[in-house]
VMD Tcl script that builds the backbone (N, CA, C; Angstrom):
set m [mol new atoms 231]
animate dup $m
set s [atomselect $m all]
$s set {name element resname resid chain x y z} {
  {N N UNK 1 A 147.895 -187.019 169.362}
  {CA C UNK 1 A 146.525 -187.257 168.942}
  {C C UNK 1 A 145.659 -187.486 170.175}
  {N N UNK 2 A 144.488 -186.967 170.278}
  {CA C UNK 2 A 143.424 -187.150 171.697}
  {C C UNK 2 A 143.156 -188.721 171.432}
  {N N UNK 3 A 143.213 -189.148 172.860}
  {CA C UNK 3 A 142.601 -190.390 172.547}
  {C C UNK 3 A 141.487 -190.927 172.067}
  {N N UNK 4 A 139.952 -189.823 171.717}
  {CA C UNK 4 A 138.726 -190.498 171.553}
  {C C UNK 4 A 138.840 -190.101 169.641}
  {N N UNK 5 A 140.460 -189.538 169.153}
  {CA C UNK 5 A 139.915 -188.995 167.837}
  {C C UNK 5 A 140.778 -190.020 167.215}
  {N N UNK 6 A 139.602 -191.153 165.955}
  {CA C UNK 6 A 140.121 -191.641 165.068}
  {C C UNK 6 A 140.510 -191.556 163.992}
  {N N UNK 7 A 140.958 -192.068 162.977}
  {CA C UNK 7 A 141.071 -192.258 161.402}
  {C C UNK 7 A 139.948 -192.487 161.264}
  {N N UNK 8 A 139.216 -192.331 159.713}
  {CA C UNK 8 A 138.379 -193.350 159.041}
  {C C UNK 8 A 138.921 -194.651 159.211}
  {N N UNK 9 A 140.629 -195.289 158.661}
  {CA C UNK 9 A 140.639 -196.672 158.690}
  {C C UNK 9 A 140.725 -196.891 160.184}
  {N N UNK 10 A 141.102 -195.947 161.244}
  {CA C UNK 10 A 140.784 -196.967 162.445}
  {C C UNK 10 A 139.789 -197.421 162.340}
  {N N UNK 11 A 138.697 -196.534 162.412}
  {CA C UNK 11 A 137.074 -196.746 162.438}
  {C C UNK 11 A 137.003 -197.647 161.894}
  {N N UNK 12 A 137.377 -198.292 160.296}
  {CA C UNK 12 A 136.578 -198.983 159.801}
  {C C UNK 12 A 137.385 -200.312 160.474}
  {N N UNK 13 A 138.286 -200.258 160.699}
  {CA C UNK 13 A 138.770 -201.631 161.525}
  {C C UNK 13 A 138.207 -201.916 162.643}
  {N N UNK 14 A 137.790 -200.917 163.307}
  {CA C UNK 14 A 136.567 -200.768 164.821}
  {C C UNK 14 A 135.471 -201.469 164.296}
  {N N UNK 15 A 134.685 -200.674 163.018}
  {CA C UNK 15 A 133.935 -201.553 162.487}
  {C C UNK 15 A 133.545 -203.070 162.522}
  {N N UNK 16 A 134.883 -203.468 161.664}
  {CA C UNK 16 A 134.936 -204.770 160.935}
  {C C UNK 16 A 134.885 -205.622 162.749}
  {N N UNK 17 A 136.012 -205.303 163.104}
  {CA C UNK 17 A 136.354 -206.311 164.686}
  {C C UNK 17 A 134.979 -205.929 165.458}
  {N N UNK 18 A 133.944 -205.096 165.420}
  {CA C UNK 18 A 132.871 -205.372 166.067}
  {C C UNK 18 A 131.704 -206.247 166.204}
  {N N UNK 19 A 132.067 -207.128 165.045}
  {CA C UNK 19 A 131.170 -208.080 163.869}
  {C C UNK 19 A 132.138 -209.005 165.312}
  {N N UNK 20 A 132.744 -209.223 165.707}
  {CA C UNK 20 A 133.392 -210.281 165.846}
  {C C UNK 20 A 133.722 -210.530 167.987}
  {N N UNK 21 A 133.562 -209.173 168.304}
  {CA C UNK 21 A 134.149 -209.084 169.553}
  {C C UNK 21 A 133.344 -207.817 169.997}
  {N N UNK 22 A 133.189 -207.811 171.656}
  {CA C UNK 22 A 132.523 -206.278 172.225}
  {C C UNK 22 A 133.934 -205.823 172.430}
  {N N UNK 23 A 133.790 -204.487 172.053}
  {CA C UNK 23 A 134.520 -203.314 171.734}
  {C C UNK 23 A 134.431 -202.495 173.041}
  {N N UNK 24 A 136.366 -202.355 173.488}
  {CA C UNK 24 A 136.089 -201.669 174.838}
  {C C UNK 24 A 135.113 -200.233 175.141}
  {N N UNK 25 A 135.100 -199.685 176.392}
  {CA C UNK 25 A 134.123 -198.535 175.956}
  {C C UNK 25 A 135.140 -197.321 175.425}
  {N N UNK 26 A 136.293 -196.961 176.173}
  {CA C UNK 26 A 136.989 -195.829 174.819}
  {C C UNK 26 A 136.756 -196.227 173.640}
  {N N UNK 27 A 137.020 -197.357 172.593}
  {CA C UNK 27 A 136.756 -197.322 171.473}
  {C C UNK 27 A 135.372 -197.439 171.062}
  {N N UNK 28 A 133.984 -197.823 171.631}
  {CA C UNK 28 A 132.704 -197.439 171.451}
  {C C UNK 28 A 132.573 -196.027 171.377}
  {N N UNK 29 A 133.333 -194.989 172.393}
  {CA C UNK 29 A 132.813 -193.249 172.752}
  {C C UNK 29 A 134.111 -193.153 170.790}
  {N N UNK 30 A 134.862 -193.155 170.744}
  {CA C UNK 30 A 135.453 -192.695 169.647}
  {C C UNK 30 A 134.912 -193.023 168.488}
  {N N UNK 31 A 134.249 -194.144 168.019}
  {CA C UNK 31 A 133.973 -194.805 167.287}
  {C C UNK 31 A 132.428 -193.904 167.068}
  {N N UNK 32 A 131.366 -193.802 168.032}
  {CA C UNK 32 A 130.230 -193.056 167.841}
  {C C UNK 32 A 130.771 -191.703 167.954}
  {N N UNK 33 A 131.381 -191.117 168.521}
  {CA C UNK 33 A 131.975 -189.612 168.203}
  {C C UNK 33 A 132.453 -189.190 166.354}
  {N N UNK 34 A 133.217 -190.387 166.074}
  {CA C UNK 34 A 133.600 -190.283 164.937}
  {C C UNK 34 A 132.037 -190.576 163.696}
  {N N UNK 35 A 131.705 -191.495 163.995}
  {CA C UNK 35 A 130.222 -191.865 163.275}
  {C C UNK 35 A 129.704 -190.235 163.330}
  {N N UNK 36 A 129.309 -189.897 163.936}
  {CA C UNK 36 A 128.756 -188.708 164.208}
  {C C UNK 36 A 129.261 -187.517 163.185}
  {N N UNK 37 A 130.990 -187.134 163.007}
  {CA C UNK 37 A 131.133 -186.520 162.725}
  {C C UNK 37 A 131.713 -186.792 160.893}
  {N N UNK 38 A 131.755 -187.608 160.469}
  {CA C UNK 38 A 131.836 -188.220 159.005}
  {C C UNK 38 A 131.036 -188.360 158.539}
  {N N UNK 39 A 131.316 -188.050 157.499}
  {CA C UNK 39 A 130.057 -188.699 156.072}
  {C C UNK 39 A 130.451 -190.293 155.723}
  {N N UNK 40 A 131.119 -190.364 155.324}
  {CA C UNK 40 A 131.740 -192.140 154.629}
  {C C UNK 40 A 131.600 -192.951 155.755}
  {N N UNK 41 A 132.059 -193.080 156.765}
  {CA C UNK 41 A 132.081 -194.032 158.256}
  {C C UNK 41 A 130.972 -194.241 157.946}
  {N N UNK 42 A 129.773 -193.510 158.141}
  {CA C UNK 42 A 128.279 -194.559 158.425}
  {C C UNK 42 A 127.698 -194.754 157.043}
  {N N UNK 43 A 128.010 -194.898 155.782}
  {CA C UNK 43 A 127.789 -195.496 154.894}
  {C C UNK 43 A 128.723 -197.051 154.926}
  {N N UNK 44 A 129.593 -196.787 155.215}
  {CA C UNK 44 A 130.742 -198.412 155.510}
  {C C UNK 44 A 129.785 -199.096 156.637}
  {N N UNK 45 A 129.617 -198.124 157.516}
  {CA C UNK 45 A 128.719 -199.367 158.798}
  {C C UNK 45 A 127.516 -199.819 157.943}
  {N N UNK 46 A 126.889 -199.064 157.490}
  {CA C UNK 46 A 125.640 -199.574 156.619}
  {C C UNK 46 A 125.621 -201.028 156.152}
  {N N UNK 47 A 127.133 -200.670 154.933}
  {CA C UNK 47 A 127.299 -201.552 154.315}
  {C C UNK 47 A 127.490 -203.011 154.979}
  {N N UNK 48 A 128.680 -202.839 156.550}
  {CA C UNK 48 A 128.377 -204.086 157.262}
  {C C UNK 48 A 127.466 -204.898 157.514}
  {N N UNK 49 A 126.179 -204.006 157.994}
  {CA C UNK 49 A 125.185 -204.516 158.833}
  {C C UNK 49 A 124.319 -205.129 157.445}
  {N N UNK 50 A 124.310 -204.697 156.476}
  {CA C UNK 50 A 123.429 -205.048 155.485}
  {C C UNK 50 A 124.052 -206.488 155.050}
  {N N UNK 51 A 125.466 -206.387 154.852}
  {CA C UNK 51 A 126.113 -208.043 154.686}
  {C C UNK 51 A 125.811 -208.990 155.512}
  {N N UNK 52 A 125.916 -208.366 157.121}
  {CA C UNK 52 A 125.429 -209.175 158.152}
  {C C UNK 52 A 123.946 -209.597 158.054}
  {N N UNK 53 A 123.097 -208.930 157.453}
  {CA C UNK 53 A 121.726 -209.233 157.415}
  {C C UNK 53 A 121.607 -210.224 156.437}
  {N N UNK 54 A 122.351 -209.970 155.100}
  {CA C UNK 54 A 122.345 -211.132 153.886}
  {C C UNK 54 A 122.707 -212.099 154.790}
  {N N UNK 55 A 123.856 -212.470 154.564}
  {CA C UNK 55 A 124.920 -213.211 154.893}
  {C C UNK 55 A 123.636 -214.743 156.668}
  {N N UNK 56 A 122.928 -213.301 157.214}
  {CA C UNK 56 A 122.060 -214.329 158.390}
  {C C UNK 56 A 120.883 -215.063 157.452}
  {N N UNK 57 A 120.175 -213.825 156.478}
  {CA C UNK 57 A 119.003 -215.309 155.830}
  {C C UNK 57 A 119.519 -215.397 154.707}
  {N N UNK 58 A 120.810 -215.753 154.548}
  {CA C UNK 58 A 121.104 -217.122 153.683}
  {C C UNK 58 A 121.272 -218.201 154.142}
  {N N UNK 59 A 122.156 -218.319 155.576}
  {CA C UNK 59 A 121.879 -219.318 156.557}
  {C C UNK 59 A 120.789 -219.413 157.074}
  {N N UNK 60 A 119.950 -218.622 157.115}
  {CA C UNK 60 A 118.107 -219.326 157.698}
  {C C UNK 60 A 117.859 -220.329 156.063}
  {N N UNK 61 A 117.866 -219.377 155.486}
  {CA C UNK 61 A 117.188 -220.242 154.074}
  {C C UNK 61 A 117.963 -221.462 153.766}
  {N N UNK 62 A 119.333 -221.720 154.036}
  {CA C UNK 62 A 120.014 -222.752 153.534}
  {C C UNK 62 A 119.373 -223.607 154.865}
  {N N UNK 63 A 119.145 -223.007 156.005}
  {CA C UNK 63 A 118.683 -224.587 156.986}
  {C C UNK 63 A 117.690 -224.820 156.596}
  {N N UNK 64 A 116.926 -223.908 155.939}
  {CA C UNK 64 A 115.489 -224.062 155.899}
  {C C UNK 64 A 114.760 -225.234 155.006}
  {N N UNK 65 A 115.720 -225.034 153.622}
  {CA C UNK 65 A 115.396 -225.956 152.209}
  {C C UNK 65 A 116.268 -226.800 152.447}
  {N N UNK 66 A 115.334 -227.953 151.864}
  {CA C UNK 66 A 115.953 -229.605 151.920}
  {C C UNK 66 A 117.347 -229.769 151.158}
  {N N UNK 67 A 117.657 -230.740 151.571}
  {CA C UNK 67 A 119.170 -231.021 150.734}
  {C C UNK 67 A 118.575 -231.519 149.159}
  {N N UNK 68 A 118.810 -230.841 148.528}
  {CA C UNK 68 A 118.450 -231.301 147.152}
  {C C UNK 68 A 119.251 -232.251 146.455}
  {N N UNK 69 A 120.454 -232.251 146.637}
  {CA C UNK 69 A 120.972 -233.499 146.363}
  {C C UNK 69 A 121.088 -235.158 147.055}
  {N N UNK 70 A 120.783 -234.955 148.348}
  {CA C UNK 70 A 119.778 -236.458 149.096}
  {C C UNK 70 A 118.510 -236.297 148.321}
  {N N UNK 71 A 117.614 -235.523 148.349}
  {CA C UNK 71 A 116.318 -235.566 147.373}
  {C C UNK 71 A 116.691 -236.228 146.202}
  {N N UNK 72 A 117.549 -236.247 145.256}
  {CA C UNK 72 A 117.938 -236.652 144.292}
  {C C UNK 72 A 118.268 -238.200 144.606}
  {N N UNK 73 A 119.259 -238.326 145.361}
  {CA C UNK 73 A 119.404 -239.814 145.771}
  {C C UNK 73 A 117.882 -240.845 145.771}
  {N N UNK 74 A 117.160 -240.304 146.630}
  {CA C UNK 74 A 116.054 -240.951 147.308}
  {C C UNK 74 A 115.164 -241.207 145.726}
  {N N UNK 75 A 115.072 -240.636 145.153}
  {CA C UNK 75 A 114.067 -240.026 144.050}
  {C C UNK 75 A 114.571 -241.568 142.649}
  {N N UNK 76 A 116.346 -241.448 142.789}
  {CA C UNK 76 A 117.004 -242.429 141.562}
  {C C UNK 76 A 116.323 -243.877 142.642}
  {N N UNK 77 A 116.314 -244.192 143.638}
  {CA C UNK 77 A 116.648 -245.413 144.186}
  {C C UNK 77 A 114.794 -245.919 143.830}
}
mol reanalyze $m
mol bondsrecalc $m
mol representation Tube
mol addrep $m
């Protein structure tokens, strides 16, 4: 097998571990070579980045709004 040609599941494991770690540069050139040449791969990245986007303003919004259950405390006393 050439070294820059992946699977889909490599890819999507390239994917997932990119959320998490920088990705050497052979697996960046294979990884966009492969993006390039699939249909499904860049619907799965989609899907990452869109979780990653939820997943960030739910943590903005959860720092954002008060603890509603101390509100509750303060409110009985």
């Amino acid at each position: 097998m050439m070294p820059f040609r992946k699977s889909c599941r490599e890819v999507a494991a390239l994917l997932v571990a990119r959320e998490d770690r920088a990705l050497p540069l052979g697996d960046r050139i294979a990884l966009r070579l492969h993006l390039l040449a699939c249909a499904a791969c860049p619907r799965f990245e989609r899907q990452i980045l869109t979780m990653r986007n939820s997943l960030q303003q739910w943590r903005n919004y959860a720092e954002t709004e008060p603890n509603a259950e101390a509100d509750g405390k303060k409110n009985k006393n």
